[in-house]
N, CA, C and O of each residue as an XYZ file, in Angstrom:
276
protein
N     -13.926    -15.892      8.020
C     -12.626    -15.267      8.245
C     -12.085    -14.729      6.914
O     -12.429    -15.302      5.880
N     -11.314    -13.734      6.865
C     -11.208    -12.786      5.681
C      -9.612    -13.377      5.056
O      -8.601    -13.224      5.742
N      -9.581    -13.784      4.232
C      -8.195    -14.046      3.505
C      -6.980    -13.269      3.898
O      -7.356    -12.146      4.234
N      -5.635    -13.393      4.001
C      -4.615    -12.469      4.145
C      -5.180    -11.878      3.022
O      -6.088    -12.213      2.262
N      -3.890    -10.223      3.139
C      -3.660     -9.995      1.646
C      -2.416    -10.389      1.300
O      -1.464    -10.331      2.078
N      -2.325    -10.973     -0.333
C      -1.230    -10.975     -0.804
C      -0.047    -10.267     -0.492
O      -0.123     -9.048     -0.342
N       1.408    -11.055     -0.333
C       2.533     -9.965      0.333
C       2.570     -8.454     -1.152
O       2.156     -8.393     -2.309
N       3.057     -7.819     -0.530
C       3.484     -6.672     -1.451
C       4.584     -6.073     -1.333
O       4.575     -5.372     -0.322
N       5.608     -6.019     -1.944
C       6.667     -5.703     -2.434
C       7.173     -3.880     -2.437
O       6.477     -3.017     -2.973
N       8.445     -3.600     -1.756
C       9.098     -2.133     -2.243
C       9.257     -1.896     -3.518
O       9.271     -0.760     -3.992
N       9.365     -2.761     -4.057
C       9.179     -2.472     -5.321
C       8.000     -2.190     -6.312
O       8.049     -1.316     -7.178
N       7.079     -2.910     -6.123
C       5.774     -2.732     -6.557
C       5.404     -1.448     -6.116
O       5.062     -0.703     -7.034
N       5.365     -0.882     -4.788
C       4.711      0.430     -4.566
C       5.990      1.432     -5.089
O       5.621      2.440     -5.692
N       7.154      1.286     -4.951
C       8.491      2.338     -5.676
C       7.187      2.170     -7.079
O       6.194      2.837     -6.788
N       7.081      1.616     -8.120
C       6.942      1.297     -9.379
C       5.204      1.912     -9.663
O       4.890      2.349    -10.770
N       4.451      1.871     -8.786
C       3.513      2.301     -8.960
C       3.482      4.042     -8.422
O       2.862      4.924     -9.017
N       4.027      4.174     -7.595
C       4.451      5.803     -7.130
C       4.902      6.513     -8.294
O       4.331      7.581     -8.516
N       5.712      6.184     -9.001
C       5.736      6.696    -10.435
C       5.022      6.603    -11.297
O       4.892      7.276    -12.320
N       4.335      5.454    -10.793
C       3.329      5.670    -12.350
C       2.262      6.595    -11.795
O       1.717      7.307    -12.639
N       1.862      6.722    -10.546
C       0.280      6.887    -10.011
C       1.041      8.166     -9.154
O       0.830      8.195     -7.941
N       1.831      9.118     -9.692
C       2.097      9.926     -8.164
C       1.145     10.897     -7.516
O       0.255     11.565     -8.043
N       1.457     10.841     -6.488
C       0.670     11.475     -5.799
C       1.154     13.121     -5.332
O       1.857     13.631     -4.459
N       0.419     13.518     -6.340
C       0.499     14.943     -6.301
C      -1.146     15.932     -6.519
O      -2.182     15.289     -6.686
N      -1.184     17.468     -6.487
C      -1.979     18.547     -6.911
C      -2.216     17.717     -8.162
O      -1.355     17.136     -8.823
N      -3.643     17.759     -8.397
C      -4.062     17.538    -10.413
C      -3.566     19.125    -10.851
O      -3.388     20.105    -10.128
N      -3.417     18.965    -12.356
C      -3.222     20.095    -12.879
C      -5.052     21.120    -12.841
O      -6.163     20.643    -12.611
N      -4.715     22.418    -13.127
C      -5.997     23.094    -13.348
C      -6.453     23.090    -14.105
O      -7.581     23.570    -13.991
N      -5.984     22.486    -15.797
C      -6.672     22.344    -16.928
C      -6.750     20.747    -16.939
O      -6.867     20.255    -18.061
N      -6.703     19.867    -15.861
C      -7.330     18.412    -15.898
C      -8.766     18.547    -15.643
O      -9.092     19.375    -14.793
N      -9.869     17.734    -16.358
C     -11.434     17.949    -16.107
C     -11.371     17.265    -15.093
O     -10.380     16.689    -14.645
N     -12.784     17.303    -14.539
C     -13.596     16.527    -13.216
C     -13.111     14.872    -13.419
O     -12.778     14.068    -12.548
N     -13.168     14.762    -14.320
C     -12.819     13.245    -14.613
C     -11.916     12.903    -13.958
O     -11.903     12.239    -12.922
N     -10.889     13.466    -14.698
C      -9.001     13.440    -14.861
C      -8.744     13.472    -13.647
O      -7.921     12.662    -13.221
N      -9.435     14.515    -12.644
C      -8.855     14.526    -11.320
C      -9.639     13.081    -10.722
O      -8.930     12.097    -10.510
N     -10.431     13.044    -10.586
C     -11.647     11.651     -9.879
C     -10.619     10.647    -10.310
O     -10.351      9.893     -9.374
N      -9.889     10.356    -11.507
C      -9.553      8.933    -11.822
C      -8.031      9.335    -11.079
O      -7.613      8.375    -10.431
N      -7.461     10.087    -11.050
C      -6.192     10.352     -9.995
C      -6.441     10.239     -8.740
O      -5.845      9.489     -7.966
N      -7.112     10.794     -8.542
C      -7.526     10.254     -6.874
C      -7.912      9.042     -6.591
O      -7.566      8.678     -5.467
N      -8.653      8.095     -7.356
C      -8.689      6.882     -7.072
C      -7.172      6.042     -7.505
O      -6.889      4.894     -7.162
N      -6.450      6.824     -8.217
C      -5.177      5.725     -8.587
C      -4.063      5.927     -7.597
O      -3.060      5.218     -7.515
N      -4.438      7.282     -6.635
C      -3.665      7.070     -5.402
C      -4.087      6.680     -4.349
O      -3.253      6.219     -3.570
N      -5.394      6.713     -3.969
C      -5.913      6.148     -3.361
C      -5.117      4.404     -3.366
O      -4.278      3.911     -2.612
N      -5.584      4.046     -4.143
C      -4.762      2.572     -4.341
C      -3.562      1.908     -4.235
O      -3.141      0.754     -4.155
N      -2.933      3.672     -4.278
C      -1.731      3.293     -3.655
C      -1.243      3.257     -2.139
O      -0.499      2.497     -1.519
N      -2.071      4.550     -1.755
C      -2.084      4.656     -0.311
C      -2.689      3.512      0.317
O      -2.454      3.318      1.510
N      -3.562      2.595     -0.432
C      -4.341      1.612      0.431
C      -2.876      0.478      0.592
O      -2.320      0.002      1.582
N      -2.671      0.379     -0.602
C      -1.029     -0.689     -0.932
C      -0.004     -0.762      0.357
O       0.677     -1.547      1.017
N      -0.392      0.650      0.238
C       1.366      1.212      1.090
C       0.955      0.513      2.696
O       1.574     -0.201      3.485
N      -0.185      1.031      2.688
C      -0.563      0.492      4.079
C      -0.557     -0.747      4.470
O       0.059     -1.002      5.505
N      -1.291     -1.911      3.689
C      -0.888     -3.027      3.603
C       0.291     -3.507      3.525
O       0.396     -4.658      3.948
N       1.386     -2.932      3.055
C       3.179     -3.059      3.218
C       3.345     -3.201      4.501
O       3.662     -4.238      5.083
N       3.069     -1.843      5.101
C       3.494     -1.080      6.730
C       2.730     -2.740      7.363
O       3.415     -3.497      8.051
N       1.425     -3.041      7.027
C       0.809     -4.033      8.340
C       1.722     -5.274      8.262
O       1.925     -6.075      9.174
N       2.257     -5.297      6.971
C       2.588     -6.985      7.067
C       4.319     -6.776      7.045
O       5.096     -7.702      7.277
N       4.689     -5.544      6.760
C       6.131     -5.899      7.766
C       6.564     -5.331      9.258
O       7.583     -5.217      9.938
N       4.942     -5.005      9.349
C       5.175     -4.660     11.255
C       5.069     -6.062     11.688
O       5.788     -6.541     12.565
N       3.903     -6.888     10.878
C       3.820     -8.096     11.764
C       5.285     -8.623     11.160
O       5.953     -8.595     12.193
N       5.916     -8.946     10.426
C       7.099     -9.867     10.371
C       7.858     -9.607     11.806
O       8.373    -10.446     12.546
N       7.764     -8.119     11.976
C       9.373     -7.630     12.959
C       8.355     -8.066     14.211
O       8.919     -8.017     15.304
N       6.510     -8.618     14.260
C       6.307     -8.752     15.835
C       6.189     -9.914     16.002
O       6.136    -10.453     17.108
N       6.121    -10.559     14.767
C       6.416    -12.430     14.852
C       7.281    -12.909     15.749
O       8.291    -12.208     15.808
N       7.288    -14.001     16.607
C       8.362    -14.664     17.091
C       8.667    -15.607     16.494
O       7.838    -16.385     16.023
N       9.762    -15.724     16.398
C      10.136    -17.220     16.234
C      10.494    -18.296     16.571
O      10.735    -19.208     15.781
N      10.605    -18.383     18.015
C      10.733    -19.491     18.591
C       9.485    -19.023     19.469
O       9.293    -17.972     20.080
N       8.725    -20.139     19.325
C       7.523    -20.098     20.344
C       7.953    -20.138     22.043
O       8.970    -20.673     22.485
N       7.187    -19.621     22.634
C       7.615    -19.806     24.042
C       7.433    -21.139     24.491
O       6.430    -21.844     24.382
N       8.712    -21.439     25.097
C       7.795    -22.492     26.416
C       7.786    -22.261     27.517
O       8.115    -21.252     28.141
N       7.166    -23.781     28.000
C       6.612    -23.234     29.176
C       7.052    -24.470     29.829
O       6.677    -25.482     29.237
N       7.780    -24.672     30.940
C       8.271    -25.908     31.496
C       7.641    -25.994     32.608
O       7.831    -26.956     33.352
C-alpha cells in the first residue's frame, strides 16, 4: 500500500508559483533553460494537484460515522 502524501499547504504552492511560474520560456533561454522550467512546473502542477485531492477528501470525509440501529 502506497504512503499518503504529505499535507501541502496554500501557501507552499502561492510561494513556489512565484518562484517556479508558469509561463512561455523566453526565446533567448537554451534547450536546457527551457527543459529545467518545465520540469519546475511540472512540480508544481503535480503539488497543486495533490492540494485539490486532499482537500476534496477533507470536504468528503464524514465525521460522524453512520449508524446503524
Amino acid at each position: 500500500m502506497e504512503k499518503p502524501f504529505p499535507p501541502i499547504s496554500q501557501e507552499l504552492l502561492t510561494a513556489l508559483s512565484r518562484v517556479f511560474p508558469d509561463q512561455v520560456p523566453n526565446l533567448s533561454d537554451t534547450d536546457r533553460q527551457v527543459w529545467t522550467k518545465v520540469g519546475n512546473v511540472q512540480v508544481v502542477r503535480f503539488l497543486r494537484e495533490r492540494f485539490r485531492e486532499q482537500n476534496e477528501d477533507i470536504l468528503n470525509t464524514k465525521v460522524i460515522p453512520d449508524v446503524h440501529v
